[in-house]
N, C-alpha and C positions, 0 to 999 in steps of 0.2 A: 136502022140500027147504028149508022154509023163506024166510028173507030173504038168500040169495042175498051182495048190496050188503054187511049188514050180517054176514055172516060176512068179508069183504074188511077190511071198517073194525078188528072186532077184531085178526084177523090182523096190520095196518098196526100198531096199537096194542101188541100184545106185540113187534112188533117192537122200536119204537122205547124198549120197557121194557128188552129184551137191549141194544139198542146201546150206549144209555145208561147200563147198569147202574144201575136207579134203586132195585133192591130194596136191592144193597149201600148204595147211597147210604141209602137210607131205614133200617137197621140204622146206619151207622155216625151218622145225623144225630139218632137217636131216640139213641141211647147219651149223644152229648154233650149232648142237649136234656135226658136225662133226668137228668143229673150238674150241672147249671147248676139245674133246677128244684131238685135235691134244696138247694143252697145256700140257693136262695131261702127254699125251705123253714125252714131252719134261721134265719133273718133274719124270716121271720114264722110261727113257728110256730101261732099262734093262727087264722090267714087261711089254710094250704095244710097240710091233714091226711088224711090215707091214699094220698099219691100212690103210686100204681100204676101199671104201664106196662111196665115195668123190662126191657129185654129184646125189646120188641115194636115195634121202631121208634118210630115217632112217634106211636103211638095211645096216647098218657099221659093219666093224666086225676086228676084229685085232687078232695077235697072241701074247701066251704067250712064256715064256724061255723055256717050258717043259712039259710035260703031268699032270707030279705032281703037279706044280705050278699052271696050269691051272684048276686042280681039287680043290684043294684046297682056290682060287680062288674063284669059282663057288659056294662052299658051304660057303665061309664066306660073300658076298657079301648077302645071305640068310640072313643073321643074322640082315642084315641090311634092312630087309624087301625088298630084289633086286632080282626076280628070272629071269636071265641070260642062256641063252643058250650055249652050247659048241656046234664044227664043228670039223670033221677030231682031231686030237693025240692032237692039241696045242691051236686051234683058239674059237674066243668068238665071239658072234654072237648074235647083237641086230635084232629084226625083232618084234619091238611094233606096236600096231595098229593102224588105221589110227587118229583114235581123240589123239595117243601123241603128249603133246606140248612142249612150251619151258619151262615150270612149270616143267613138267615130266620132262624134259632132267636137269633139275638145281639139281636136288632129284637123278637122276642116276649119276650123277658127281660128287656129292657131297657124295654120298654113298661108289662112285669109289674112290675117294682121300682117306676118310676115312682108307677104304679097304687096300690099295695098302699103308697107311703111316702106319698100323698100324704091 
């Protein structure tokens, strides 16, 4: 039978994933997240290399020049109230949840240029 309570809670939960439509949300919010990084990209070519994602919602993630640079990175993007994940020596790794919108992704781009000009 199981945990009973906690087959309830899931149930609640995909519920409010249909009502909400949060997968479409999460495809159309990962598409523009991904078309704004690729900008970025091209503005710091040297800082955002092999972004990958393309297609898969908001689970984007790109590599930096170095482990250093990616740490350092990691803790200024903090400052700007942005907490970012790291993957493997180099790579950055968004995986926001499903209610991120296109509001959120203008606040992470914008935190990112910041970041990366300063």
């Amino acid at each position: 039978m199981g945990d009973p309570v906690r087959a309830l809670v899931a149930q609640a939960i995909i519920d409010e994933i249909r009502r909400l439509d949060l997968l479409t949300n999460t495809r159309e919010t990962g598409d523009y997240l991904y078309s704004k990084l690729a900008k970025v990209s091209s503005n710091f070519p040297d800082r955002i290399a092999n972004l990958r994602g393309k297609g898969e919602g908001t689970f984007i993630a790109w590599d930096e020049s170095s482990p250093a640079a990616r740490d350092k990175f990691l803790a200024s993007m903090k400052k700007y109230g942005v907490n970012i994940g790291g993957t493997g020596d180099r790579g950055i790794r968004l995986r926001p949840m499903l209610i991120f919108g296109k509001g959120h992704a203008d606040i992470l781009v914008d935190a990112l240029e910041k970041c990366y000009s300063s």
